[in-house]
N, C-alpha and C positions, 0 to 999 in steps of 0.2 A: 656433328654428324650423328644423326641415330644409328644405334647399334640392328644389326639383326637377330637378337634375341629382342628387344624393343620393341619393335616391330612384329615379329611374333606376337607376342604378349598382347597388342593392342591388336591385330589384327584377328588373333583368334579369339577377340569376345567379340566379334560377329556373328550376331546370332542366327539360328537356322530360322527362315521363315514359316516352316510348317510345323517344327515344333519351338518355340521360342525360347521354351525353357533351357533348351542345351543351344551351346557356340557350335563355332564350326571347330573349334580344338576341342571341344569335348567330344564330338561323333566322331574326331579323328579325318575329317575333310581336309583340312588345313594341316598340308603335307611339307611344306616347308620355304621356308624365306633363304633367298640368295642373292649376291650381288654379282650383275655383270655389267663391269665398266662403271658408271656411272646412275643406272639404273637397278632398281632392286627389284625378283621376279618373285612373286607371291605364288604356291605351287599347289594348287587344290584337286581332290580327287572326288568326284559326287559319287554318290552311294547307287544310285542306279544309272546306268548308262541314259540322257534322257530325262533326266530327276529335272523337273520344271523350274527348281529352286536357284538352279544355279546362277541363272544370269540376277536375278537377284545378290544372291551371295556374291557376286564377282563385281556387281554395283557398289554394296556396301563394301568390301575388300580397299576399290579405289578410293571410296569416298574416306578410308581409315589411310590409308596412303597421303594422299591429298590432306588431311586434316594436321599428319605431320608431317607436312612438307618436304615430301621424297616423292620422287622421278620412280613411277614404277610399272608395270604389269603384272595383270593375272594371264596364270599358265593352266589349263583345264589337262592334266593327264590321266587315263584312261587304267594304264597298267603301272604296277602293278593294280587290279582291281581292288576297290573298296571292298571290305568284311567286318560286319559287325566286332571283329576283336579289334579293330582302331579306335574302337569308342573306347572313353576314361571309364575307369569306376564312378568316378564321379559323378561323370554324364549318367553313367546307369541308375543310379543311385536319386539324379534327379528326376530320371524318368520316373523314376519307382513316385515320388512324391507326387510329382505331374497326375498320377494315376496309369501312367501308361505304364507295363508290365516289359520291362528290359528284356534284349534276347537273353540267350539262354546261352552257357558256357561254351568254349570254344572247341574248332572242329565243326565235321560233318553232323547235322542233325537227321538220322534215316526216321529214327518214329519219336516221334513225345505226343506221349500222356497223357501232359496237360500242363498247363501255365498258370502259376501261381498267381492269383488276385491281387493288385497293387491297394486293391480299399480296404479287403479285410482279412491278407493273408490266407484264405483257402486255397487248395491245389485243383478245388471240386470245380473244375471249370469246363466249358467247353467253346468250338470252334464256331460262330455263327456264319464267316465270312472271311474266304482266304483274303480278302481286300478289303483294308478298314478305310479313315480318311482319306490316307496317300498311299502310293504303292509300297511303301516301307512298312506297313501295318499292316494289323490282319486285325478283326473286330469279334473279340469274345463274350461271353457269358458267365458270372460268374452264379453256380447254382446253390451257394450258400446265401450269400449276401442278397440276390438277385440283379445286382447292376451290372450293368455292360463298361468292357474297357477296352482300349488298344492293347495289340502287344506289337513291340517295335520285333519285326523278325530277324532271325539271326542268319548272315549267310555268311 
């Protein structure tokens, strides 16, 4: 019998579709594995109510269930909501390499600044677009470097 930390383990290197670089255990989605009765329930939380990704991610979910042959379902819950503090360091960290510029510490954000450049560390940035690729982004400028980056937002 696999364990469910095993499980876990395999099921949260499911990567995010829209950003591929992090899993769904690195942005903190993949909320947790249990068993009832004979079936194991895979427990994911999407980052925006809505988030297009999900039926994807709850596809590959099965397909890591299936691969090690366990009886299972995914479970979509809602609440507690997702908050960019479920993401790892890690994940942040591989954001930052990706080029996409990590939210920003945890808590309410009322005003920032500015978001630090993930290509060449300047702060000298600015906002060009509340909306970058996907809803989770927002599409900056950096005014030193002069490239443009995501910055994954923090809610």
């Amino acid at each position: 019998m696999v364990t469910e930390e095993a499980i876990f383990e395999a099921v949260g290197q499911v990567a995010d579709p829209e950003v591929p670089v992090l899993t769904i255990a690195d942005l903190g989605v993949l909320r947790g594995v249990r068993r009832e009765g004979d079936e194991v329930v895979v427990t994911i939380t999407p980052t925006y109510s809505g988030c297009p990704a999900m039926d994807l991610i709850r596809h590959e979910v099965e397909l890591t269930l299936q691969s090690l042959h366990v009886h299972g379902r995914v479970e979509t819950v809602l609440s507690p909501a997702w908050t960019t503090d479920w993401m790892t360091e890690a994940g942040k960290t591989k954001l930052t390499d990706y080029g996409i510029a990590p939210p920003s510490s945890t808590g309410p954000v009322l005003l920032q600044l500015s978001v630090r450049c993930p290509l060449c560390g300047s702060p000298n940035t600015s906002e060009l677009s509340r909306f970058g690729s996907t809803s989770c982004k927002s599409l900056w400028r950096c005014n030193s470097c002069k490239e443009p980056f995501d910055h994954f937002k923090a809610i």
